[in-house]
C-alpha positions in Angstrom: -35.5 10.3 3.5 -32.4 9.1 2.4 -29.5 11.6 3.1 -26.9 12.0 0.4 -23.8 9.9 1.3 -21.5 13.3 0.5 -24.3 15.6 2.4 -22.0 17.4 5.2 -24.9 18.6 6.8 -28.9 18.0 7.3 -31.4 20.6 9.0 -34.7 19.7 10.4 -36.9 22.4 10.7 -41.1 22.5 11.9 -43.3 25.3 11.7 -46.6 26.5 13.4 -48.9 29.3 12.5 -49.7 29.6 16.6 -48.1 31.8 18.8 -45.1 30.4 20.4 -43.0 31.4 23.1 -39.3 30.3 24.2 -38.4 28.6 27.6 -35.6 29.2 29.4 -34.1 28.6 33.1 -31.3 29.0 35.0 -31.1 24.8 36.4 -29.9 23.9 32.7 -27.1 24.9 30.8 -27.5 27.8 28.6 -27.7 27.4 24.4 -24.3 27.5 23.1 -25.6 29.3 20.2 -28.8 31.1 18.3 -31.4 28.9 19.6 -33.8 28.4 22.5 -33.5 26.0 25.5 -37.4 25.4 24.1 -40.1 26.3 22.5 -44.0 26.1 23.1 -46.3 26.1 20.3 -49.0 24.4 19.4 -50.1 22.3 22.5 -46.0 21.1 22.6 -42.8 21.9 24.3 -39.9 21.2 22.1 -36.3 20.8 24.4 -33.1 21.4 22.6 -30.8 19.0 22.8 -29.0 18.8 26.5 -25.5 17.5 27.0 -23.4 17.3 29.8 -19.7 17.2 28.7 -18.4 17.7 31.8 -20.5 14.7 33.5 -18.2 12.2 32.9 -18.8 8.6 31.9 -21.8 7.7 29.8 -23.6 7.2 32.4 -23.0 10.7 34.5 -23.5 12.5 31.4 -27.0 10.8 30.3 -28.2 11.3 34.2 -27.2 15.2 33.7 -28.6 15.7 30.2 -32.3 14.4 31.8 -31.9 16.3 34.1 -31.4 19.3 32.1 -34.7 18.5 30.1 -36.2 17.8 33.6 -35.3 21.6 34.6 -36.3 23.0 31.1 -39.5 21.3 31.2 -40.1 22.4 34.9 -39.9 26.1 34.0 -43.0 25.3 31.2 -45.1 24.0 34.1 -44.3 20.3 32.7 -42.3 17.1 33.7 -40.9 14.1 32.3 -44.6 12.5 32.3 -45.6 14.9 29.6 -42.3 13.6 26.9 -43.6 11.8 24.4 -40.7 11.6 21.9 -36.8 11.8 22.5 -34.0 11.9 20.0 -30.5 10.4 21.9 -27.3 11.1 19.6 -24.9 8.8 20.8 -21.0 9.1 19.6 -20.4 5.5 20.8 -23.3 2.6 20.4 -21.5 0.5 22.2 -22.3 2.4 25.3 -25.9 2.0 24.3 -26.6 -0.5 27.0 -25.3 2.0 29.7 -27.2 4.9 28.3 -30.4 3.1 28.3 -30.1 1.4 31.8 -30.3 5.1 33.0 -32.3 6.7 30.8 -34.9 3.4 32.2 -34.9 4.8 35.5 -36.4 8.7 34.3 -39.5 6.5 32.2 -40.2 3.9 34.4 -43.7 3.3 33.4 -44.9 4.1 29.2 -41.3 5.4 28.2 -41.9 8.3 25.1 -41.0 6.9 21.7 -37.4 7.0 20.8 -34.7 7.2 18.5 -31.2 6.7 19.0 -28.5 7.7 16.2 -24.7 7.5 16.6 -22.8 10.2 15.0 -19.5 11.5 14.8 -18.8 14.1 17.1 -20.9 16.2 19.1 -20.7 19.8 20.8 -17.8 20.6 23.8 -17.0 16.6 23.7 -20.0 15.0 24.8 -20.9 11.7 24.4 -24.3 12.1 24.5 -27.2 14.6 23.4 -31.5 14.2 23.7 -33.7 16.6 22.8 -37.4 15.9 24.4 -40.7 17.1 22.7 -43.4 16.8 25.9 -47.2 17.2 25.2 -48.7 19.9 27.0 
């Protein structure tokens, strides 16, 4: 899909017709706005995207935010073994090589697919988000 060069703003949405219930815990940050920290439905857990402004460097702040998806998918009886698709938004790609030297470490052994994206800003300052869907 090819996004509109004066778009100011894209949604992505999926739907189920199962029952689906939201995850949340206390060992991640709460949403900073209408949304779940996840959602199961339909045999998957869906994890919001997790940043960690206050982390520091790159790397401090990609450690935290898989550790926040590590927490959210602990309270849905699941663990990083289950992810089989991340989304990293990155502000700066050049830092790419610093993010994925870390983010190596949590998928040591048949890493999930990925994407990675830079874009231009993202919420309280962070330099990185990922959002994690795990298979149940």
């Amino acid at each position: 899909m090819k996004i509109p060069a004066a778009a100011l703003l894209m949604l992505s949405l999926a739907a189920c017709s199962s029952p689906r219930r939201a995850i949340a815990t206390d060992r991640a940050p709460k949403a900073i706005g209408p949304y779940s920290q996840a959602v199961e439905a339909g045999g998957f857990v869906l994890v919001s995207g997790q940043i960690a402004p206050d982390a520091g460097d790159i790397r401090a702040q990609t450690h935290q935010a898989l550790k926040n998806i590590e927490a959210v998918l602990s309270a849905a009886g699941l663990s990083l073994r289950n992810v089989v698709k991340t989304t990293v938004y990155m502000v700066d790609l050049a830092e790419f090589g610093a993010m994925n030297e870390v983010y190596a470490g949590y998928f040591p052994s048949a890493p999930p697919a990925r994407a990675t994206v830079q874009v231009a800003a993202l919420p309280k300052g962070a330099r990185i988000e990922i959002e994690a869907i795990a298979a149940k």
